[in-house]
N, C-alpha and C positions, 0 to 999 in steps of 0.2 A: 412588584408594586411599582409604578410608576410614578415620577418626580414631576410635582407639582410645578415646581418654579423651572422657569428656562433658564438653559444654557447658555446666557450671554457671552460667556468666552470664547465659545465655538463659533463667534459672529466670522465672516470676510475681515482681513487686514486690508487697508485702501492700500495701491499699485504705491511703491517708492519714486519718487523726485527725477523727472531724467539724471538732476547733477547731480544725484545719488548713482543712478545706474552708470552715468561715463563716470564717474571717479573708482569703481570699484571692478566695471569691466574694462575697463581703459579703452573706452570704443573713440576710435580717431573718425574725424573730420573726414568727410568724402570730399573729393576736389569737383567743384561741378564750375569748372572753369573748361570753354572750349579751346581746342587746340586750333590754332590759324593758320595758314599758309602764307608761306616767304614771299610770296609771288603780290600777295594783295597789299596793295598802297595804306599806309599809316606814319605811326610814329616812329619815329627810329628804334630798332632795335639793341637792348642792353648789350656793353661788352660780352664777351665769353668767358670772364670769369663770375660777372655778378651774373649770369644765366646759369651756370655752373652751380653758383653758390644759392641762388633762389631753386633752384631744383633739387637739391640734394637734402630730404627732409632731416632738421638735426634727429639726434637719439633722445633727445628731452623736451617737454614742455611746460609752462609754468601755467598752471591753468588761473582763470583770476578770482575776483572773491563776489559774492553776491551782490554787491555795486560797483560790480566792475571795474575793480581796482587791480593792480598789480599788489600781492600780498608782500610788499616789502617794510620792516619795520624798524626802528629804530630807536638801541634801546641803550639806558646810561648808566654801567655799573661802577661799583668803587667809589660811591658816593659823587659819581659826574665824571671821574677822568678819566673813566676806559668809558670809549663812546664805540657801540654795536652798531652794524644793520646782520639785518637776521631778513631770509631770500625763505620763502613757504611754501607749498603747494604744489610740489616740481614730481612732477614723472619722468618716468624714463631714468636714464643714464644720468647720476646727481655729479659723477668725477667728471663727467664730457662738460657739465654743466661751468663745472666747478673752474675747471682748467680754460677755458673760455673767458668766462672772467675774471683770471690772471691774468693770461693773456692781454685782454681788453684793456684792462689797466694798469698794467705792468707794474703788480707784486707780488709777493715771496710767496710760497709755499703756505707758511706759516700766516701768512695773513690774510688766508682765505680757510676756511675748513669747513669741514662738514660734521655736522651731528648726524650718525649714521641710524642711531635708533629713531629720533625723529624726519629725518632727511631733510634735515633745513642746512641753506649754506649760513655761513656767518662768515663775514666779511670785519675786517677792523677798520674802525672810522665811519663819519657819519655819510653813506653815500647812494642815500635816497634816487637822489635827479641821476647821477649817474647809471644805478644797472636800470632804471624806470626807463632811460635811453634806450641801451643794448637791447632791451628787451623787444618795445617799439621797434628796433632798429633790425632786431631777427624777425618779427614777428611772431616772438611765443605768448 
């Protein structure tokens, strides 16, 4: 005997979000920059180490948020006197990340971490302008 009413569940699911598909295949960026020749008159070209350093893609990226924001947040626990920023949305390699901005602002160990189950960095202190720099400043 056959069923009257239709099977609306068996309807097409509409196609997912591009930012859905590069977040979950981590489909990188194609470079469709052309390659120039030495030979042909322009700008001066960069040192050899910042050509070095703009060509060698890092191991992480911070992708940004649907207003185009760098997902950096800052947050006030202990009733105000431990002040957080908390770093979101990072692909790739989180310790390359992590150790990077040590470095950058030269502190300890400890006062940078990671939440490995979520992959957020945390950062102690309130330092927005600063990695919102670095970041700008790598290009992730």
């Amino acid at each position: 005997m056959a069923s009257s009413t239709p099977l609306l569940f068996l309807r097409p699911m509409a196609l997912p979000r591009p930012s859905t598909l590069h977040r979950f295949l981590g489909i990188a960026k194609a470079s469709t920059t052309a390659t120039t020749s030495s030979s042909s008159p322009g700008p001066p070209t960069p040192t050899k180490a910042a050509a070095a350093a703009a060509a060698q893609p890092k191991p992480y990226r911070v992708t940004l948020t649907p207003s185009k924001n760098y997902p950096i947040y800052t947050l006030a626990k202990r009733g105000g006197n431990m002040k957080l920023t908390r770093l979101k949305r990072i692909e790739g390699d989180v310790n390359a990340l992590r150790n990077d901005l040590r470095e950058a602002f030269g502190m300890d160990e400890k006062e940078v971490t990671i939440n490995q189950l979520t992959r957020h960095i945390i950062v102690k202190g309130h330092k927005k302008p600063e990695i919102e720099k670095f970041l700008k400043e790598h290009h992730l």
